[in-house]
C-alpha positions as CSV (number, residue, x, y, z in Angstrom):
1,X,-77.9,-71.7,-70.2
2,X,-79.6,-73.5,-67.7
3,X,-78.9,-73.7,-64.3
4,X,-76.3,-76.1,-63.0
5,X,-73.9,-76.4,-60.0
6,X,-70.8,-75.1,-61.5
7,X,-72.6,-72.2,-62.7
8,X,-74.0,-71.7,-59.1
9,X,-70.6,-71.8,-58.0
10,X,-69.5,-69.4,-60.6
11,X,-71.8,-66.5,-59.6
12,X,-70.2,-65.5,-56.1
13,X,-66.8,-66.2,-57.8
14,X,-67.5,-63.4,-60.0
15,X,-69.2,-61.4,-57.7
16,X,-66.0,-61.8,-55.3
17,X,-63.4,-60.8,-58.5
18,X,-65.8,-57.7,-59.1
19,X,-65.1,-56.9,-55.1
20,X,-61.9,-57.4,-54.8
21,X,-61.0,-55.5,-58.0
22,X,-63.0,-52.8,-57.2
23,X,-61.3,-52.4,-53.8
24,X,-57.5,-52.7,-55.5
25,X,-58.5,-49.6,-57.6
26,X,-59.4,-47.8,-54.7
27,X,-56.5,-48.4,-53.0
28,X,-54.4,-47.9,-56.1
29,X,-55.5,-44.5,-56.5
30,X,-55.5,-43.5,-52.5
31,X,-52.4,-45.1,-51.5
32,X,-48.5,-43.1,-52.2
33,X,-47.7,-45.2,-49.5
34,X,-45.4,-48.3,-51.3
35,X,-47.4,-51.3,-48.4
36,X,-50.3,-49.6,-49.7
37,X,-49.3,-50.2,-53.1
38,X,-48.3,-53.4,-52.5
39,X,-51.5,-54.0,-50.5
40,X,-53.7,-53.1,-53.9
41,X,-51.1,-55.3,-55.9
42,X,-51.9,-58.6,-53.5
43,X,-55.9,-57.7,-53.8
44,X,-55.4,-57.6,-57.9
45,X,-53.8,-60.9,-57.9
46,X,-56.8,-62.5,-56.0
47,X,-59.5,-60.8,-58.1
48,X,-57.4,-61.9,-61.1
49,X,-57.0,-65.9,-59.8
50,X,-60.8,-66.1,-58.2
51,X,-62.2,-64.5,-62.4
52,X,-59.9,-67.4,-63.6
53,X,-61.4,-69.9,-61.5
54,X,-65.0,-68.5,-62.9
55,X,-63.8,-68.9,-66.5
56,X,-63.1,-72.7,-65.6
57,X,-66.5,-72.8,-64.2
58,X,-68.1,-71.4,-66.8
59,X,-66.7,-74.2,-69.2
60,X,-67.6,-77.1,-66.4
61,X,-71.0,-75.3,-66.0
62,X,-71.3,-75.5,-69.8
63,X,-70.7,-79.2,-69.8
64,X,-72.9,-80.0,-67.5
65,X,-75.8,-78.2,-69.6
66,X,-77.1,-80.6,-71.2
67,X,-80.4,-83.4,-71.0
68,X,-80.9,-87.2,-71.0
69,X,-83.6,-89.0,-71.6
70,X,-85.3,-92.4,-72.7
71,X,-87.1,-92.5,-76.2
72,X,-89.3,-95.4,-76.4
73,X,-89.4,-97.1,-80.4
74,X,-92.4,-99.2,-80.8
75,X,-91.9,-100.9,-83.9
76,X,-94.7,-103.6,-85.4
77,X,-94.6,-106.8,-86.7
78,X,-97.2,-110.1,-87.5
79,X,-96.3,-111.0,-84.7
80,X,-97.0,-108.3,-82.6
81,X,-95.7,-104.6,-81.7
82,X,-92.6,-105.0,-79.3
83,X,-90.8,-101.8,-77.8
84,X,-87.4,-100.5,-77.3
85,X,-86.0,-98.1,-75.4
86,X,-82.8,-95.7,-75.4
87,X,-80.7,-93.3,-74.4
88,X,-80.6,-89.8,-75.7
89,X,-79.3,-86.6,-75.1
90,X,-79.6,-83.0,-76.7
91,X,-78.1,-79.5,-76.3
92,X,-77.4,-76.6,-77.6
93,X,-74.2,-75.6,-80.0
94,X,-74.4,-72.7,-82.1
95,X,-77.9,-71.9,-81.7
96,X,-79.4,-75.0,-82.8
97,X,-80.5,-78.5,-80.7
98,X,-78.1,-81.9,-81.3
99,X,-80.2,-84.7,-80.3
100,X,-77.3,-87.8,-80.1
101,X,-78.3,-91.2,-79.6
102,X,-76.8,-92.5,-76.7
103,X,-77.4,-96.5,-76.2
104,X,-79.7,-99.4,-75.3
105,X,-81.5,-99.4,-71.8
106,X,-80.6,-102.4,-71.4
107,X,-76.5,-101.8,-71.6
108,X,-76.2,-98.5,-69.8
109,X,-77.9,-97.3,-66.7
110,X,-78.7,-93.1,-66.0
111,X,-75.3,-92.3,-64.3
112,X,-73.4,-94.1,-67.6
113,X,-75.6,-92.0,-70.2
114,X,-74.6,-89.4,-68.3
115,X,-71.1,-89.5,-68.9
116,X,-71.2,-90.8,-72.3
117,X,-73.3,-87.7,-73.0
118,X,-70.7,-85.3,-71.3
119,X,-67.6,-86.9,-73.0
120,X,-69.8,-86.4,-76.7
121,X,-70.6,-82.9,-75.8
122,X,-67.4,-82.0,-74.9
123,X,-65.7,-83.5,-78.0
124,X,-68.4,-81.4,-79.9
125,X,-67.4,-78.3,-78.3
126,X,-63.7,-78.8,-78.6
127,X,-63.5,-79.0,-74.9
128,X,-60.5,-80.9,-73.6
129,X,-61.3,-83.6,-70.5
130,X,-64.7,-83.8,-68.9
């Protein structure tokens, strides 16, 4: 995957989870005192809630994966040779590229492709909301 904000985000989320279950262990197997336990309880449920907030990343950051581009069409004529250009997008599903056309220049800007792209990837990876 390549790099993207989510999954920059995601990173010290994870590292955070690893920490903060690590430390509930520890104090799991020091502690007979019952604030202790309850101590290495509260530090579970935060290593627990910060790993689900990676998992949500990871989709977002998996989403976000993907590139846009323009593809120029010159097509000829008897007239002449007049060009077009488009929208596209590709990523990867399942170990293989999906190049999806997109739209005319001329009806969509960047920042639209974009989304259009996002909403197509994520109906193609059975991902609910973008």
């Amino acid at each position: 995957m390549h790099r993207t904000p989510s999954g920059d985000r995601r990173q010290p989320l994870q590292k955070e989870a690893r920490e903060l279950a690590r430390d509930a262990r520890a104090l799991q197997k020091a502690a007979r005192a019952p604030t202790a336990r309850l101590e290495a309880q509260r530090l579970q449920g935060e290593a627990d809630a910060a790993l689900a907030e990676a998992e949500a990343l990871k989709l977002q950051a998996r989403l976000e994966d993907l590139n846009v581009w323009q593809m120029e069409k010159v097509k000829q004529s008897r007239k002449g040779s007049k060009t077009y250009t488009y929208w596209m997008a590709s990523w990867r599903e399942d170990g293989k590229t999906h190049n999806v056309h997109l739209g005319s220049n001329r009806k969509m800007d960047a920042e639209a492709a974009r989304r259009k792209a996002r909403e197509m990837k994520a109906e193609a990876l059975g991902i609910q909301g973008s």
